[in-house]
C-alpha positions, -999 to +999 in steps of 0.1 A: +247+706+179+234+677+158+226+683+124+196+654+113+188+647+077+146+643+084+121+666+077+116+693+099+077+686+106+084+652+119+109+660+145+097+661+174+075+629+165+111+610+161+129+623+191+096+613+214+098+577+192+143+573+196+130+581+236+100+559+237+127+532+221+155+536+245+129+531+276+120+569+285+085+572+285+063+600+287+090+618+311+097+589+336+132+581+341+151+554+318+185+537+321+207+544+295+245+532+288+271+567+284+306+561+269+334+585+271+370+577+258+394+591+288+422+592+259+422+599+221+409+574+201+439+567+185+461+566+215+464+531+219+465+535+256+425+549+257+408+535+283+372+530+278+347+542+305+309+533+302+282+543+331+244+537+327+227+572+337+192+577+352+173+596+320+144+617+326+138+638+294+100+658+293+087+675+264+090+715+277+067+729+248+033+728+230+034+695+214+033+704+174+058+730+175+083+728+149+112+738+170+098+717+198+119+717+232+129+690+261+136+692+295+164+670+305+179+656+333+209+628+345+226+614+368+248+582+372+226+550+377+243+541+406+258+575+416+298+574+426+319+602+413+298+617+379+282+648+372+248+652+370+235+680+340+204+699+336+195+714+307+174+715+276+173+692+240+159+717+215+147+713+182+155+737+159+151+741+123+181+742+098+152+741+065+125+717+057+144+685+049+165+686+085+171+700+120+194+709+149+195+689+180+211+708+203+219+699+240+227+727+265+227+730+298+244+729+329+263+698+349+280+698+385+308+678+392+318+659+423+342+667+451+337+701+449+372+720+447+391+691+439+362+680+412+363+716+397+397+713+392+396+681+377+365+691+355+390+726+341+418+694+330+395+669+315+359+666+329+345+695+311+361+674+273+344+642+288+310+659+292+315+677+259+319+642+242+295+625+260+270+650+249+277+648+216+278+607+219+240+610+229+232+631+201+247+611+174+231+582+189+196+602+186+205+612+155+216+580+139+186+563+151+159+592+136+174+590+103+175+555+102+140+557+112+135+583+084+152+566+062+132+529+063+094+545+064+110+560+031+120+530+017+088+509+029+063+536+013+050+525-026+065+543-056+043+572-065+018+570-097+040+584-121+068+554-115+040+527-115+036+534-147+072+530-160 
């Protein structure tokens, strides 16, 4: 979970706009670039990995709920040996000044035996991290977004008149 400094009521307004942004639209399937490190970040011998994935994210609730919810679904771009994950981004309120996002779900790895095995020693940390990667991305983006139609409204009355 994702914790978003943005008002509550404009949530699920700002996760439909960071979507519309990053080429999902209205549910159909977008391309969007994953990175996982497959070592610490401080190990100097981390090897970067980076994999488009095939996006297809459709809102799963009334639009205007507050703790709207998301239907989600990936894959790798061009397949090969990733896990695909089906699940849920929910919305969910924390108080009226920010929100949750929170991604859960379920993913299958490859190879069967041999990629359960390999998910129980590190696949299961890579999807974990890559799921939290797309959320700080969402996250970063909405309160930037926040953030500037904040800056760019005029001052209230009582300032004008300072």
């Amino acid at each position: 979970m994702t914790l978003v400094s943005c008002p509550t009521a404009q949530a699920a307004k700002r996760v439909e706009a960071f979507l519309a942004n990053s080429g999902v639209v209205k549910g159909h399937v977008a391309r969007m670039p994953f990175g996982f490190e497959l070592m610490p970040a401080e190990d100097a011998g981390g090897v970067h990995v980076q994999r488009a994935v095939s996006l297809d994210i459709t809102m799963d609730s009334k639009p205007g709920n507050v703790d709207a919810t998301f239907k989600v679904d990936w894959k790798a771009s061009e397949g090969g040996p990733y896990p695909s994950f089906h699940g849920q981004l929910a919305i969910e309120n924390e108080d009226y000044d920010s929100f949750w996002l929170a991604l859960r779900g379920t993913y299958q790895p490859p190879f069967g035996f041999l990629g359960s095995v390999f998910d129980a020693i590190a696949g299961r940390r890579i999807a974990a991290q890559s799921a939290r990667e797309f959320l700080a991305k969402m996250a970063s983006s909405i309160e930037a977004g926040f953030q500037a139609d904040e800056a760019a409204k005029p001052p209230a009355p009582a300032e004008r008149l300072r």
